[in-house]
C-alpha positions as CSV (number, residue, x, y, z in Angstrom):
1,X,-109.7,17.7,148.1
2,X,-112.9,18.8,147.5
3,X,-114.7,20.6,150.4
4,X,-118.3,21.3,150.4
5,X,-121.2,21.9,153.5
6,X,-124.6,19.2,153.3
7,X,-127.3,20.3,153.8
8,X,-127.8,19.6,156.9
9,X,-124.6,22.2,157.0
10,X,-126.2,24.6,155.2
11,X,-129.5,24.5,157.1
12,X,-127.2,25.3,160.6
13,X,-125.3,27.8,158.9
14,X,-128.4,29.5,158.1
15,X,-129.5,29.2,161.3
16,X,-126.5,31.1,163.1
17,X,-126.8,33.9,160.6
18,X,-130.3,33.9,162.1
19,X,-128.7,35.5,165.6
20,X,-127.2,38.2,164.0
21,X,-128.4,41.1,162.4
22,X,-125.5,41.1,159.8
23,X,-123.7,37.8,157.9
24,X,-119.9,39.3,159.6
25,X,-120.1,38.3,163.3
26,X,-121.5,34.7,161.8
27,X,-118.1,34.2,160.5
28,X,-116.4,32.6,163.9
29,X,-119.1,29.4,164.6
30,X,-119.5,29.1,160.9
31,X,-115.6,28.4,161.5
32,X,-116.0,26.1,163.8
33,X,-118.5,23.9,162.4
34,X,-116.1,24.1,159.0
35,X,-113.4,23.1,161.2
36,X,-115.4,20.2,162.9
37,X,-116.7,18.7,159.5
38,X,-113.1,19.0,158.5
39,X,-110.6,18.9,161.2
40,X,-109.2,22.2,159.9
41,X,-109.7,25.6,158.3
42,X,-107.0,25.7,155.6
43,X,-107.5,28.1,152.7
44,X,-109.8,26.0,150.9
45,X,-112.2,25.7,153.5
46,X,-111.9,29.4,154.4
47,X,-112.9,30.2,150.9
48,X,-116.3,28.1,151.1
49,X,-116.9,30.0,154.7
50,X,-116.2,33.1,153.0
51,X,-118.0,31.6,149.6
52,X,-121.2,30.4,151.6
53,X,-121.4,34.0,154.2
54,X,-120.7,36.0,150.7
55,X,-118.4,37.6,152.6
56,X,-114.6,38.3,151.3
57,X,-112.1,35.7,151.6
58,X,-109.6,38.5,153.2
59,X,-111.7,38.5,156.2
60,X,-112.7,35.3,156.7
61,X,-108.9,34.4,156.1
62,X,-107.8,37.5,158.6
63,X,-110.5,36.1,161.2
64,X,-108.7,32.4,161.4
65,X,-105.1,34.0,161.3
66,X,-106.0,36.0,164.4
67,X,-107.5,32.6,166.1
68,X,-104.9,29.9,167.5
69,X,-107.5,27.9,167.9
70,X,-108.5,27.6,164.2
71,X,-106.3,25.2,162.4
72,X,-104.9,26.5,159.7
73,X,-103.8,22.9,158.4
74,X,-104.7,19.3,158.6
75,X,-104.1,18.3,162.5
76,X,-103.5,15.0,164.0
77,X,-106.4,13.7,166.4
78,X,-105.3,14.9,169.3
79,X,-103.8,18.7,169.5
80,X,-101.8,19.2,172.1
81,X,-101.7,22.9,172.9
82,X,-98.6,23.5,175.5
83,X,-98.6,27.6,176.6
84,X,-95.3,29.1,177.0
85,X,-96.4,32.6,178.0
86,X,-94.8,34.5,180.5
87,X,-96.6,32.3,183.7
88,X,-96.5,29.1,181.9
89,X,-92.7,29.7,180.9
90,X,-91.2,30.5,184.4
91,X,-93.5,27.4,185.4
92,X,-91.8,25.3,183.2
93,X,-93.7,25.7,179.8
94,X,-90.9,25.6,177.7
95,X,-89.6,22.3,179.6
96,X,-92.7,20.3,179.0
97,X,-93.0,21.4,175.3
98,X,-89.7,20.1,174.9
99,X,-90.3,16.6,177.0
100,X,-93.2,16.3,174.4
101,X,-91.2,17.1,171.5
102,X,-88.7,14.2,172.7
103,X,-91.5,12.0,174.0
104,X,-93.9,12.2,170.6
105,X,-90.4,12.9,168.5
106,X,-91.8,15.9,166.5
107,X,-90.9,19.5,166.9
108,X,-93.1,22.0,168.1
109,X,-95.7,22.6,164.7
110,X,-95.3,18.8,163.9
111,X,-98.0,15.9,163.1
112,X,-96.6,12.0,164.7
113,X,-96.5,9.9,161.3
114,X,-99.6,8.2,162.9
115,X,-101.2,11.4,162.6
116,X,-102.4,10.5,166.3
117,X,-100.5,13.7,167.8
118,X,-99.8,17.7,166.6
119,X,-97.8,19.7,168.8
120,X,-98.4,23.1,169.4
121,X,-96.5,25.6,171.3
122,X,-99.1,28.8,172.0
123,X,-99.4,31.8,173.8
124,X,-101.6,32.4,176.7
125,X,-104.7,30.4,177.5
126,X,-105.7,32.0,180.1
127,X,-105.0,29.4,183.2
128,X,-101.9,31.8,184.1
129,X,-102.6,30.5,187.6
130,X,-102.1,26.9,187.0
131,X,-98.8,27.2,185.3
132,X,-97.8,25.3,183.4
133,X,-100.4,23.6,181.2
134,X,-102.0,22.8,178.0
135,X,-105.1,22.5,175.7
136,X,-106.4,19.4,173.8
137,X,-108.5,19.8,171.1
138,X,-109.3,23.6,171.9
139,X,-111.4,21.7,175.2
140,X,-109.6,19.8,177.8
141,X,-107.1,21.4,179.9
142,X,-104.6,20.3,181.7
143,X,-103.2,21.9,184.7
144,X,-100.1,22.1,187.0
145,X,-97.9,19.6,184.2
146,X,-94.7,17.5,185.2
147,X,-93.1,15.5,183.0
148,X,-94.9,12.5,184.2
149,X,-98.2,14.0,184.2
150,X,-97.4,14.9,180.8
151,X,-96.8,11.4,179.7
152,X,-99.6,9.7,181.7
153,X,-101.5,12.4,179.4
154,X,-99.9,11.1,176.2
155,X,-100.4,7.5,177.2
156,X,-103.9,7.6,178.1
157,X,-104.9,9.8,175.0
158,X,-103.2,6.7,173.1
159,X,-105.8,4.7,174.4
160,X,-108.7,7.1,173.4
161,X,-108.8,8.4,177.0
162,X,-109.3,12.2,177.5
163,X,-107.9,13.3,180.7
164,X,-110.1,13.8,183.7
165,X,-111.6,16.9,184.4
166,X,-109.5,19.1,187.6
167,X,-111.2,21.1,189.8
168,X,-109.1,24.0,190.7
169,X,-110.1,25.1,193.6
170,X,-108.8,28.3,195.5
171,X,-106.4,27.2,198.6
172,X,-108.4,28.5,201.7
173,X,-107.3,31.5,203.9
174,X,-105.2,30.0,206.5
175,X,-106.5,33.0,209.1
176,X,-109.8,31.8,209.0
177,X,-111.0,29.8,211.7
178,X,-113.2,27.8,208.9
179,X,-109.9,26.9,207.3
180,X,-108.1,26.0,210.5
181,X,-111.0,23.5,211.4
182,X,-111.2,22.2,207.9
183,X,-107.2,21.8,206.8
């Protein structure tokens, strides 16, 4: 395939280079509007970034190596990012990644044949506290995950359905009198 910015690409590329006094620290959103045009940032498109910046491939390409959340190949429409980092993997981690596996019936790395699902298994994303969980589409997460969360997940993402956004909020301290009258 062919890959190529429009115009209308080119005009917003030159307008993030306009934030910076140099072209390099434009590389990482001019990567994400590559990868948003084309639901990836293989080698191909990395040489355009790198072509269109007149920067050198090697950085450009080092730049979405370093990034998990830069896909490297074509993805399936929904990326499902499950951590398995120290937190997430005493929370179970590793147990939902393989429920997922089984449930989608790809391995960790896979694309469904519908090209619907890619599974992911990644290192930390920062929600150590809410162990354990996953990313979709470098956006949504999703906290606290069982096996049956997992799947409601799964099955409401089959219907076009992103999951609901959770608050998270910080138990109260049980010595308070605030907390007493409120719990």
């Amino acid at each position: 395939m062919e890959y190529s910015f429009s115009k209308d690409d080119l005009a917003k590329i030159d307008e993030i280079k306009s934030r910076y006094p140099e072209v390099m620290p434009a590389t990482l959103p001019v990567l994400w509007l590559a990868q948003d045009k084309f639901g990836h940032v293989n080698e191909e498109v990395q040489k355009l970034v790198a072509e269109t910046l007149d920067l050198p491939v090697s950085h450009v390409h080092g730049v979405a190596e370093f990034y998990t959340q830069y896909y490297k190949k074509e993805m399936g429409k929904f990326v499902l990012d499950v951590c398995t980092c120290l937190s997430c993997h005493i929370g179970g981690g590793y147990d939902i990644l393989k429920h997922l596996e089984k449930t989608l019936g790809i391995k960790a790395g896979g694309t469904t044949n519908d090209g619907l699902f890619s599974l992911q298994e990644v290192e930390c994303l920062g929600a150590c506290g809410y162990a354990p969980m996953m990313q979709i589409n470098n956006d949504v997460f999703v906290n606290h995950l069982t096996p049956e969360k997992t799947d409601q997940v799964v099955e409401g993402l089959r219907k076009g359905k992103y999951p609901e956004f959770e608050s998270i909020a910080m138990p109260l301290n049980p010595n308070t009198s605030a907390s007493k009258e409120t719990v």
